[in-house]
PDBQT receptor file of N, H, CA, C and O in Angstrom, charges set to zero:
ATOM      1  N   UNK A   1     -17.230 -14.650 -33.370  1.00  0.00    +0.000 N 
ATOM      2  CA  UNK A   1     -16.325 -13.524 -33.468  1.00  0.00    +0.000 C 
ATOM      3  C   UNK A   1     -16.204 -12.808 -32.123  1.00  0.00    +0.000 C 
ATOM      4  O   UNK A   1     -15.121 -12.338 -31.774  1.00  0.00    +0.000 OA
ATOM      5  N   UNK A   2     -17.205 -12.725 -31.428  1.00  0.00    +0.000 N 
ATOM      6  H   UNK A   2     -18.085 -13.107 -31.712  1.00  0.00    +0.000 HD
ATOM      7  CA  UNK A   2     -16.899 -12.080 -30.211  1.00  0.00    +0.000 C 
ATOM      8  C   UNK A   2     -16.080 -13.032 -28.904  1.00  0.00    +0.000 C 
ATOM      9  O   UNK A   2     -15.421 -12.547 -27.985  1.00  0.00    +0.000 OA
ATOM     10  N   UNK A   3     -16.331 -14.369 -29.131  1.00  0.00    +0.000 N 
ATOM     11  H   UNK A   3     -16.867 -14.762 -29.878  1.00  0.00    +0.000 HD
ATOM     12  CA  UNK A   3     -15.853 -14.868 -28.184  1.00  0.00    +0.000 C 
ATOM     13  C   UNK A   3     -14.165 -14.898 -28.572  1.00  0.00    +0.000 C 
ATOM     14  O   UNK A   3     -13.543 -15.196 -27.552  1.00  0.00    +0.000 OA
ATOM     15  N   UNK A   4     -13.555 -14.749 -29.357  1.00  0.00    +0.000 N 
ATOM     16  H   UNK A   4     -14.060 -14.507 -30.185  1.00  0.00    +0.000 HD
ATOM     17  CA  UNK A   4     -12.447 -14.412 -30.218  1.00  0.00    +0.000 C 
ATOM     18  C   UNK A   4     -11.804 -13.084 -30.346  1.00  0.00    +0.000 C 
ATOM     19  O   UNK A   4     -10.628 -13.019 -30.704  1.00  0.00    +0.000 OA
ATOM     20  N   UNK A   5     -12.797 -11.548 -29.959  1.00  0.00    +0.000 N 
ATOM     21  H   UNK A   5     -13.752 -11.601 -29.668  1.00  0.00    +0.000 HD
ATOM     22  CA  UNK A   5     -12.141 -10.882 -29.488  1.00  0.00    +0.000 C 
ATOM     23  C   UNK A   5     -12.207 -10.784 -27.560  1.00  0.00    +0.000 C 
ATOM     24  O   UNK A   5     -11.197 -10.275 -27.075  1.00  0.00    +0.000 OA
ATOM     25  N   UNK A   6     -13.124 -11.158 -26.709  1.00  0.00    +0.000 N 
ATOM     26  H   UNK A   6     -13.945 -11.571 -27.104  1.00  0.00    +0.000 HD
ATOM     27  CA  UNK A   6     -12.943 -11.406 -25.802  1.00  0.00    +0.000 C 
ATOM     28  C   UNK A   6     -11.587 -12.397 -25.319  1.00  0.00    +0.000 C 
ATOM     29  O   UNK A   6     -10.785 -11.950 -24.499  1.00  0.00    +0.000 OA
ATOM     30  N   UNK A   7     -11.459 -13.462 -25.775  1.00  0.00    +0.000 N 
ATOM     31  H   UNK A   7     -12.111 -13.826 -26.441  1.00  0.00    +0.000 HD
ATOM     32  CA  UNK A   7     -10.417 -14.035 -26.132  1.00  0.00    +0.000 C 
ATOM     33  C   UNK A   7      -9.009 -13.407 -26.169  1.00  0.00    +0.000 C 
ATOM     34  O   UNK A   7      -8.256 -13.623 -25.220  1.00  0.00    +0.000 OA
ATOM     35  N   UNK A   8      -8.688 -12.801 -26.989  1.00  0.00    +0.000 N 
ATOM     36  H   UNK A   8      -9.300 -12.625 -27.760  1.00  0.00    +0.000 HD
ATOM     37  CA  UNK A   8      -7.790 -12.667 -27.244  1.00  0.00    +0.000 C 
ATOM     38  C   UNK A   8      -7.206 -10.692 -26.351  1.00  0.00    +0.000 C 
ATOM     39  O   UNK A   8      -6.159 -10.059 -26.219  1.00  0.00    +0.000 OA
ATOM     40  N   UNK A   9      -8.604 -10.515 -26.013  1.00  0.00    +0.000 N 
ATOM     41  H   UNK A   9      -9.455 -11.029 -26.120  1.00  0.00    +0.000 HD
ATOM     42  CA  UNK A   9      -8.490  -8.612 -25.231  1.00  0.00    +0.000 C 
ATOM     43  C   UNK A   9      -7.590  -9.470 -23.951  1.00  0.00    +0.000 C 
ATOM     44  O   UNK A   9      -6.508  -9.116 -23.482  1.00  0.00    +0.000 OA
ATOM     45  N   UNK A  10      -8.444 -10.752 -23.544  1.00  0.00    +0.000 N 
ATOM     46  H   UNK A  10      -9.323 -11.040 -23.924  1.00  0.00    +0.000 HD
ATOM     47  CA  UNK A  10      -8.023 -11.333 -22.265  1.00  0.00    +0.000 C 
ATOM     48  C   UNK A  10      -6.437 -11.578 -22.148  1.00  0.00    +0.000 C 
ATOM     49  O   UNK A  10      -5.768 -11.473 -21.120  1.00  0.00    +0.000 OA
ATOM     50  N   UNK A  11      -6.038 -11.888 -23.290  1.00  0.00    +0.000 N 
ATOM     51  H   UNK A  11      -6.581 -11.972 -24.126  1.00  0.00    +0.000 HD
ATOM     52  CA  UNK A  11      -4.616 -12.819 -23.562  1.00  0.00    +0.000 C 
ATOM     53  C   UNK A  11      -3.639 -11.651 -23.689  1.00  0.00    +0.000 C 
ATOM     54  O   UNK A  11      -2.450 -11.605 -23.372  1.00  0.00    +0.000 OA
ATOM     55  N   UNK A  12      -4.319 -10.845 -24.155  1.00  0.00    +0.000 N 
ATOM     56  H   UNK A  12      -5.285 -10.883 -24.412  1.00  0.00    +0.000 HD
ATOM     57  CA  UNK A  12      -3.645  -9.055 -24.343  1.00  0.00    +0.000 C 
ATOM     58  C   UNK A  12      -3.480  -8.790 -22.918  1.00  0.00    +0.000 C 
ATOM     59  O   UNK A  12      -2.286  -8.726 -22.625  1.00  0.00    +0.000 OA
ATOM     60  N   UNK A  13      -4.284  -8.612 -21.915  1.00  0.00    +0.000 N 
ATOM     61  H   UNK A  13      -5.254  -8.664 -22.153  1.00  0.00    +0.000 HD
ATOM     62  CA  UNK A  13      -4.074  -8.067 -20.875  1.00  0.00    +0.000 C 
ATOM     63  C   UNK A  13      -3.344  -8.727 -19.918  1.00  0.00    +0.000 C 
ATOM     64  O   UNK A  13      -2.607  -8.061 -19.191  1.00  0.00    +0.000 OA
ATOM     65  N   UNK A  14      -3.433 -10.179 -19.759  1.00  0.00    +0.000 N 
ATOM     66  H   UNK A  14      -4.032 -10.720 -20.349  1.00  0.00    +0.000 HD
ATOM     67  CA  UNK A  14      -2.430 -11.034 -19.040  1.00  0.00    +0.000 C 
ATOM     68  C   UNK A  14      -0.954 -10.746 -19.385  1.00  0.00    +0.000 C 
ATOM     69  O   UNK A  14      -0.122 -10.253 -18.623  1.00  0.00    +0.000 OA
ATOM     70  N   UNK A  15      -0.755 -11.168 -20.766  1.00  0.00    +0.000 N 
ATOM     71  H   UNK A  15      -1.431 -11.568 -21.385  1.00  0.00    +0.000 HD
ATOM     72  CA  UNK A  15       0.422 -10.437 -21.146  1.00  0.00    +0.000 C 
ATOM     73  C   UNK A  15       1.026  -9.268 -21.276  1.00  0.00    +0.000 C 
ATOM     74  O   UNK A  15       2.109  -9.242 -21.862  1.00  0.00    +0.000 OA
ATOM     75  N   UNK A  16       0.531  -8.227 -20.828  1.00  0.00    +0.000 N 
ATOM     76  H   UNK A  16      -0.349  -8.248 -20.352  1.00  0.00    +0.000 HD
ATOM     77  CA  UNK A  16       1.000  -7.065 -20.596  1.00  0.00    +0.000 C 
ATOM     78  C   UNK A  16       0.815  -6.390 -19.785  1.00  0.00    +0.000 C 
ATOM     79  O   UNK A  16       1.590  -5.436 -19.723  1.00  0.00    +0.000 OA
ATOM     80  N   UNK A  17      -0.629  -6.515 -18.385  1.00  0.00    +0.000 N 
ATOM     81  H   UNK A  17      -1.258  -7.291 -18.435  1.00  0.00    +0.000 HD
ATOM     82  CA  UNK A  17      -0.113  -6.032 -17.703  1.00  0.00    +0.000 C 
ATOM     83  C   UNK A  17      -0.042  -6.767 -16.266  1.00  0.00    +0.000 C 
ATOM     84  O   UNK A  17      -0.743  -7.695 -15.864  1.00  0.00    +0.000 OA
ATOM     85  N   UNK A  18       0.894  -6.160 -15.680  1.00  0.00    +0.000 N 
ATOM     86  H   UNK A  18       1.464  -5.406 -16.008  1.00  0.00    +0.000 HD
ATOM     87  CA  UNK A  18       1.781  -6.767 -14.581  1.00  0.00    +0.000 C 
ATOM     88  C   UNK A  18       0.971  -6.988 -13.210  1.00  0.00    +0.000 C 
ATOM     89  O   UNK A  18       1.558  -6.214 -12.454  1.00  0.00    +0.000 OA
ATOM     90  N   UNK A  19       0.543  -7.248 -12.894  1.00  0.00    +0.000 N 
ATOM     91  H   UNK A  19       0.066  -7.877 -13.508  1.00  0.00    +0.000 HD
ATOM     92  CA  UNK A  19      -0.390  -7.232 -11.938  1.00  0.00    +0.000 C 
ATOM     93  C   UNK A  19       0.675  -7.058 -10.275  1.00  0.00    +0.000 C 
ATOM     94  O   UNK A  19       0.469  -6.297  -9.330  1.00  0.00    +0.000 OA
ATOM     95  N   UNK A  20       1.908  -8.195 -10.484  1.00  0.00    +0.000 N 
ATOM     96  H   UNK A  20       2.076  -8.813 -11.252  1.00  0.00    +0.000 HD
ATOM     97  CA  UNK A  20       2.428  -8.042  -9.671  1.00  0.00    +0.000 C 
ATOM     98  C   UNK A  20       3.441  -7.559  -8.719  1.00  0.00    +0.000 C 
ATOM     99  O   UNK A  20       3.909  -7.879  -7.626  1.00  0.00    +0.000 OA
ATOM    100  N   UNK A  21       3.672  -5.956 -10.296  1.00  0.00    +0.000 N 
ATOM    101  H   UNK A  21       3.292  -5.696 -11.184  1.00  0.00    +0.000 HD
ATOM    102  CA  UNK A  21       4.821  -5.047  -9.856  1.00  0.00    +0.000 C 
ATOM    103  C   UNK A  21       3.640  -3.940  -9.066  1.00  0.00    +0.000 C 
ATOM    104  O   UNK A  21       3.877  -3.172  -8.133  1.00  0.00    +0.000 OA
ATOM    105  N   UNK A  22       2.019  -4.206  -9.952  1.00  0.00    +0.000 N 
ATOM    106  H   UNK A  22       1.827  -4.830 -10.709  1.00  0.00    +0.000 HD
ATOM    107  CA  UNK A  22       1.521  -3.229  -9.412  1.00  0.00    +0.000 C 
ATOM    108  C   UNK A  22       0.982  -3.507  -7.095  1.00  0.00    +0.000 C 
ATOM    109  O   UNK A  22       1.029  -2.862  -6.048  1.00  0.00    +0.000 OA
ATOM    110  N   UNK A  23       0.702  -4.422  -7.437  1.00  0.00    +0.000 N 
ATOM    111  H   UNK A  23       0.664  -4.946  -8.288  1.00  0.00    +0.000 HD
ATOM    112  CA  UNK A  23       0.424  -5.314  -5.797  1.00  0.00    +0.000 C 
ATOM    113  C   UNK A  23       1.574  -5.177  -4.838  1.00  0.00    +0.000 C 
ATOM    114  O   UNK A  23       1.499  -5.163  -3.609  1.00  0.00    +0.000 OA
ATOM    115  N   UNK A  24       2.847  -5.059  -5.723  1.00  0.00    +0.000 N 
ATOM    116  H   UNK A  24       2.908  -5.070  -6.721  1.00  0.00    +0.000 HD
ATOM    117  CA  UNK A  24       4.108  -4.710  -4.851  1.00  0.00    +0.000 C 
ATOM    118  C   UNK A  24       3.958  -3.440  -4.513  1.00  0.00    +0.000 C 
ATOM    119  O   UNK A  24       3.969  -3.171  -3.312  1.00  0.00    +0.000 OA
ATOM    120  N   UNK A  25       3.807  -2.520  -5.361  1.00  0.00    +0.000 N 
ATOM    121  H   UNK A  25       3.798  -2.738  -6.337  1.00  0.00    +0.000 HD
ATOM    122  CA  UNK A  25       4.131  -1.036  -4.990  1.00  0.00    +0.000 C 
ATOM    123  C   UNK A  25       3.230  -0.394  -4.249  1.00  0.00    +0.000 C 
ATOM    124  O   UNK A  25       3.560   0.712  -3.820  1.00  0.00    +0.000 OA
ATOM    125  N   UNK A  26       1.717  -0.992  -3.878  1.00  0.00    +0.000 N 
ATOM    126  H   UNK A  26       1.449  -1.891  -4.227  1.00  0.00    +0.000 HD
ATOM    127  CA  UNK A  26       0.705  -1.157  -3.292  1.00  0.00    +0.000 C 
ATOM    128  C   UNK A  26       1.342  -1.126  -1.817  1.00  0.00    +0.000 C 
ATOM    129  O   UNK A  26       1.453  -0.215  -0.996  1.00  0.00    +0.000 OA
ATOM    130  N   UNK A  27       1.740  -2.562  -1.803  1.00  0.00    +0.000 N 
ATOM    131  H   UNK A  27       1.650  -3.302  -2.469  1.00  0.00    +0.000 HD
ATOM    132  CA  UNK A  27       2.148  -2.771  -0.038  1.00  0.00    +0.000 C 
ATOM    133  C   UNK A  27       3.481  -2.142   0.387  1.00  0.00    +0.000 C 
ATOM    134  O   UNK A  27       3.885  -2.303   1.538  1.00  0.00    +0.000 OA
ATOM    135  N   UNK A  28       3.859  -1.755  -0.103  1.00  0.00    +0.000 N 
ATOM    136  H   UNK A  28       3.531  -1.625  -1.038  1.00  0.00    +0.000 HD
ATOM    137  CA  UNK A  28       5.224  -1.306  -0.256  1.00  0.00    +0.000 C 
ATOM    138  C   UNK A  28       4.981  -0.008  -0.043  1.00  0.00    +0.000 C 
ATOM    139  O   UNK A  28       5.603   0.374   0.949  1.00  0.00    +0.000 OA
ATOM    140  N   UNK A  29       4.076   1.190  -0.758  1.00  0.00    +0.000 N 
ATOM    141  H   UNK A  29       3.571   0.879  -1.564  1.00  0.00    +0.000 HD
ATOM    142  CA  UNK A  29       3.087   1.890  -0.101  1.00  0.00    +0.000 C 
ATOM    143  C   UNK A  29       2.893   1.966   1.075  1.00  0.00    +0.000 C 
ATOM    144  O   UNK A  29       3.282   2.730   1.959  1.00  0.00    +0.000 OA
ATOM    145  N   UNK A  30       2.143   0.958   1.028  1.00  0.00    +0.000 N 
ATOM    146  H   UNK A  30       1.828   0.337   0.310  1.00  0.00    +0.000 HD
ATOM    147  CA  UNK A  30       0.934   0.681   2.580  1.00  0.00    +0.000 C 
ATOM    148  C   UNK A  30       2.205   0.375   4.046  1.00  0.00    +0.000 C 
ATOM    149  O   UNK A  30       2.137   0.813   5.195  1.00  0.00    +0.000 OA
ATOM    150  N   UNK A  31       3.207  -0.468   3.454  1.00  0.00    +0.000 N 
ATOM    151  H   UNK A  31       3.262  -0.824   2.521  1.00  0.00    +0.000 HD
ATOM    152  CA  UNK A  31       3.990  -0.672   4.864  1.00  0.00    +0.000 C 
ATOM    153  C   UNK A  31       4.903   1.150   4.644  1.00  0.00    +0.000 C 
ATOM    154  O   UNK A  31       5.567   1.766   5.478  1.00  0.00    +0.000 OA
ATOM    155  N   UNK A  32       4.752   1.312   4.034  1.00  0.00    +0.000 N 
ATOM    156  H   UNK A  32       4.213   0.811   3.357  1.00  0.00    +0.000 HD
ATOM    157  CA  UNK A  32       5.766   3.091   4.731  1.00  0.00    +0.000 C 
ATOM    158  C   UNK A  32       4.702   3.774   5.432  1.00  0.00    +0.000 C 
ATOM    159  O   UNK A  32       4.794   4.003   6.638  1.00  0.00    +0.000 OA
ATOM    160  N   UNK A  33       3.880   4.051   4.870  1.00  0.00    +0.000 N 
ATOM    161  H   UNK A  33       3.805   3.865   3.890  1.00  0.00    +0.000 HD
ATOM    162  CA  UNK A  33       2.470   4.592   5.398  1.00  0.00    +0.000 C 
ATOM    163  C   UNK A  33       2.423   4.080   7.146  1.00  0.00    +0.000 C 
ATOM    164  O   UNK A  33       2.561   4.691   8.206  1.00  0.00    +0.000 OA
ATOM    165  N   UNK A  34       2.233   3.072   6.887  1.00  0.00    +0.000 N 
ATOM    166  H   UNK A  34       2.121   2.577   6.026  1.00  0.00    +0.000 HD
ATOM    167  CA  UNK A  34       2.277   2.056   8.354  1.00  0.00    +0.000 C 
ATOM    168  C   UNK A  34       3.168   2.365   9.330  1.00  0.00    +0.000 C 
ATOM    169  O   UNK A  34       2.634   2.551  10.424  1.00  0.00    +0.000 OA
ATOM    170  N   UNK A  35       4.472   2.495   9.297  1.00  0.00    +0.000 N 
ATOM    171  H   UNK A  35       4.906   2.345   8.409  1.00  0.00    +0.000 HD
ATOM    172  CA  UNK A  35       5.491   2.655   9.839  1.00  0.00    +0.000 C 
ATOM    173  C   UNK A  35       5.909   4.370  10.277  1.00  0.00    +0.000 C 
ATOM    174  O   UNK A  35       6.597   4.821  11.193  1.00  0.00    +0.000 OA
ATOM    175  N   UNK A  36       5.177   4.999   9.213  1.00  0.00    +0.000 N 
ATOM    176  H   UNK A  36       4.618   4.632   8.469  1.00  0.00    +0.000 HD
ATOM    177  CA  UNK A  36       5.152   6.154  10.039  1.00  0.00    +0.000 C 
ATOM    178  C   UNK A  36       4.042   7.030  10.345  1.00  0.00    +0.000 C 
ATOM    179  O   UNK A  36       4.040   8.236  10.590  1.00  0.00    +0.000 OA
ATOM    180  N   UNK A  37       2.825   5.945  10.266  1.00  0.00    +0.000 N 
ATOM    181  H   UNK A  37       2.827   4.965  10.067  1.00  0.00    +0.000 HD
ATOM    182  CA  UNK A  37       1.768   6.175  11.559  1.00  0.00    +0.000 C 
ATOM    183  C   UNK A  37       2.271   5.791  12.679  1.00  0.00    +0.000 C 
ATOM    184  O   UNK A  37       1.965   6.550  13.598  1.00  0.00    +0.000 OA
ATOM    185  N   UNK A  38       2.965   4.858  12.997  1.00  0.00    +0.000 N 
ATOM    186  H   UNK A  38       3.213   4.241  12.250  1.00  0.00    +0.000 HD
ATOM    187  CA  UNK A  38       3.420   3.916  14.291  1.00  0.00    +0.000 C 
ATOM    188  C   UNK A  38       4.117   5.175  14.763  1.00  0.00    +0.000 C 
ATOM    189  O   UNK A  38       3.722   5.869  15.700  1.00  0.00    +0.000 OA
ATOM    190  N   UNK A  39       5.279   5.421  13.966  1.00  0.00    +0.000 N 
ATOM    191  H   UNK A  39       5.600   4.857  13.205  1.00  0.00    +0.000 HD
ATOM    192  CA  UNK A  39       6.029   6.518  14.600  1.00  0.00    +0.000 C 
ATOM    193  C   UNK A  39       5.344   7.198  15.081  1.00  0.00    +0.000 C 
ATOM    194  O   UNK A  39       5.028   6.939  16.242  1.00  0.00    +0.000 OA
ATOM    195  N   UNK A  40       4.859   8.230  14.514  1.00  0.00    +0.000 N 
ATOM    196  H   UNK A  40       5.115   8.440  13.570  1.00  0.00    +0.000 HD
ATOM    197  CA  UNK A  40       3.773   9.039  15.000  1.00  0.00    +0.000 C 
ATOM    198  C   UNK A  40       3.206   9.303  15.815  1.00  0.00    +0.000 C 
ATOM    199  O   UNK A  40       2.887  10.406  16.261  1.00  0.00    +0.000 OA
ATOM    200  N   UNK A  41       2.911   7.891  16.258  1.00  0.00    +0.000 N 
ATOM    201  H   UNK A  41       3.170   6.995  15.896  1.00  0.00    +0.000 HD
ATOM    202  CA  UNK A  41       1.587   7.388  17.535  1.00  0.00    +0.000 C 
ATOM    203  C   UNK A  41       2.312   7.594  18.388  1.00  0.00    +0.000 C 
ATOM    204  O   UNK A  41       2.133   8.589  19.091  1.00  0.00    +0.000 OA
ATOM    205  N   UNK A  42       3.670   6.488  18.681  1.00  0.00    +0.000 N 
ATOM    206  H   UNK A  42       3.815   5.680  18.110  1.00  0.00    +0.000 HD
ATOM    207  CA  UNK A  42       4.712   6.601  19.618  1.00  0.00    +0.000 C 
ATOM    208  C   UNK A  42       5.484   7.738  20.091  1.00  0.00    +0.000 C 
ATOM    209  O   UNK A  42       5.912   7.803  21.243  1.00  0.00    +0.000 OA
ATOM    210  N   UNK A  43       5.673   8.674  19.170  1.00  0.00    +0.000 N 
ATOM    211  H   UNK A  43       5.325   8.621  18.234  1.00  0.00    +0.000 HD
ATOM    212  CA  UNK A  43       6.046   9.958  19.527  1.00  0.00    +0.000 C 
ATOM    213  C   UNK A  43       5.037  10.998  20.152  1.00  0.00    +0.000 C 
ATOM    214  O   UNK A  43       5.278  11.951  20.892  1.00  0.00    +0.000 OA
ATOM    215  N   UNK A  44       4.065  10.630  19.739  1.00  0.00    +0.000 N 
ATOM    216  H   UNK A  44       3.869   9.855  19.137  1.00  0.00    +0.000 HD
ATOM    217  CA  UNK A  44       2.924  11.455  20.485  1.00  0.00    +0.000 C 
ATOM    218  C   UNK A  44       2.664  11.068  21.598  1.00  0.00    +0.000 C 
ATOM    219  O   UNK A  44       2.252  11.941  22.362  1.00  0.00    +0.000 OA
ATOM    220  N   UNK A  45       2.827   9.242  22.301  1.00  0.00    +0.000 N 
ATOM    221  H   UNK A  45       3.162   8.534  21.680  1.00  0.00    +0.000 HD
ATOM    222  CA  UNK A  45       2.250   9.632  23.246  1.00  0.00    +0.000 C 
ATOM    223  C   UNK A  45       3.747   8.929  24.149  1.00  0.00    +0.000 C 
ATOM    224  O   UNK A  45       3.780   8.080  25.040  1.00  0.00    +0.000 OA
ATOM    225  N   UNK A  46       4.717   9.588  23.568  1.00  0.00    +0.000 N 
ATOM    226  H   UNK A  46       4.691  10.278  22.844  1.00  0.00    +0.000 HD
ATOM    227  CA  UNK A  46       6.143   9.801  24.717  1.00  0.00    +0.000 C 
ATOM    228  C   UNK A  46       6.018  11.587  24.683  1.00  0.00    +0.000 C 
ATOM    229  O   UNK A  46       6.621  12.121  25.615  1.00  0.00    +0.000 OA
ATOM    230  N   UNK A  47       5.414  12.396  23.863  1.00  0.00    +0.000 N 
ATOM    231  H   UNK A  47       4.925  11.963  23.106  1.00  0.00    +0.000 HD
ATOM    232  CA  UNK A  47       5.474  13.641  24.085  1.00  0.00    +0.000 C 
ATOM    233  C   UNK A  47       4.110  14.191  25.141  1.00  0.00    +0.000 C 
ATOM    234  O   UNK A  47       3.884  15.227  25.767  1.00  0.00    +0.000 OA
ATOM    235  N   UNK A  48       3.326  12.778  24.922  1.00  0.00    +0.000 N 
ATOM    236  H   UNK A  48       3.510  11.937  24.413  1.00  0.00    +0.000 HD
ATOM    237  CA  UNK A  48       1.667  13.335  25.657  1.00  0.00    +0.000 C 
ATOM    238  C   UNK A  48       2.644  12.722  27.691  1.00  0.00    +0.000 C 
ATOM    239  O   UNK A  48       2.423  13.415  28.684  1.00  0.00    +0.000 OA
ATOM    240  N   UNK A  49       3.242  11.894  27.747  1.00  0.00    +0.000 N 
ATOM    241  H   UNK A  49       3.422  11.330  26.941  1.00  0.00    +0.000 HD
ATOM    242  CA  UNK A  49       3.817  11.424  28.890  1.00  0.00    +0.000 C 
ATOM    243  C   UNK A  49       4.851  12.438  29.469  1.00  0.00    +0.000 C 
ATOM    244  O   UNK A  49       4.625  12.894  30.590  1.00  0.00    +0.000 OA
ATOM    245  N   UNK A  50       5.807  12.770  28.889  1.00  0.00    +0.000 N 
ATOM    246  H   UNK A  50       5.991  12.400  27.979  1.00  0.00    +0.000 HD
ATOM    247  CA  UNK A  50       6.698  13.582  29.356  1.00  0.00    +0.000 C 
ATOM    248  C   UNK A  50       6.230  15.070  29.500  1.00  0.00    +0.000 C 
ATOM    249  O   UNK A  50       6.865  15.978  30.036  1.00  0.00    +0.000 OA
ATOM    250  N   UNK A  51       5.050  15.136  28.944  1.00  0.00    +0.000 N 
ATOM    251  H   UNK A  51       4.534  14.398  28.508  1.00  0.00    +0.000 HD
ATOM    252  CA  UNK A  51       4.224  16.489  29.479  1.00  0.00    +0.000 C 
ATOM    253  C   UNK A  51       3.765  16.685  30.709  1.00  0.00    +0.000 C 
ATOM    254  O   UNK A  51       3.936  17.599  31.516  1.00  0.00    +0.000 OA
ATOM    255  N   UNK A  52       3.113  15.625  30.739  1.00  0.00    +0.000 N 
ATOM    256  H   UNK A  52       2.974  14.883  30.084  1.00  0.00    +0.000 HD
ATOM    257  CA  UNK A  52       2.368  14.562  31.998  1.00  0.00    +0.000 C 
ATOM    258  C   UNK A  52       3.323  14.669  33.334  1.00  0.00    +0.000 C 
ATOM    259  O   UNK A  52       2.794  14.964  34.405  1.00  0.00    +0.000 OA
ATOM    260  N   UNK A  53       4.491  14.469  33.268  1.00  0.00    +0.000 N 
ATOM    261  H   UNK A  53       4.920  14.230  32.397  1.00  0.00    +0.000 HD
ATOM    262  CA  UNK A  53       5.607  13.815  34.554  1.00  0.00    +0.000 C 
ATOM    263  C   UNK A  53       6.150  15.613  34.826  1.00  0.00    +0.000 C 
ATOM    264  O   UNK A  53       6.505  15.949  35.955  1.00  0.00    +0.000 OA
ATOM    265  N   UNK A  54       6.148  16.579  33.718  1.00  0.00    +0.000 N 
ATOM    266  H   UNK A  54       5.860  16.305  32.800  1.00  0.00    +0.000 HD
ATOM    267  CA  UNK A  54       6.774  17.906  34.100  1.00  0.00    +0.000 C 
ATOM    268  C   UNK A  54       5.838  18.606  34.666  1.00  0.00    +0.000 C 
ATOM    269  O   UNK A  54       6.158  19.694  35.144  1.00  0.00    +0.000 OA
ATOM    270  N   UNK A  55       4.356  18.120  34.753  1.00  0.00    +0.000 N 
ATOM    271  H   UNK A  55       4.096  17.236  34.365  1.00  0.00    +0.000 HD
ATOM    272  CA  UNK A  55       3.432  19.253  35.791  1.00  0.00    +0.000 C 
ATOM    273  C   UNK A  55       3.588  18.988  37.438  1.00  0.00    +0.000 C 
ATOM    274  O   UNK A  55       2.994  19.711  38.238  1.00  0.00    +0.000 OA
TER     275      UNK A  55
């Protein structure tokens, strides 16, 4: 009986949940995140340079 509800909790969870809308929205996440650390960086150090060239 237990290997029968293990069984079947397993077959429940494959089938319902999505693993791979959740892994999308993850990196999909992670690359915006990414992209505006980069910004960030780059703007800081064209603002740390052009500080630099006006003394």
């Amino acid at each position: 009986m237990k290997k029968l509800s293990l069984y079947s909790m397993s077959l429940f969870a494959i089938l319902l949940l999505t693993s791979c809308e959740a892994v999308e929205t993850i990196f999909k996440a992670g690359m915006w995140w990414g992209i505006i650390v980069v910004v960030g960086i780059v703007a800081l150090l064209l603002w740390l340079f052009s500080r630099g060239k006006n003394s």
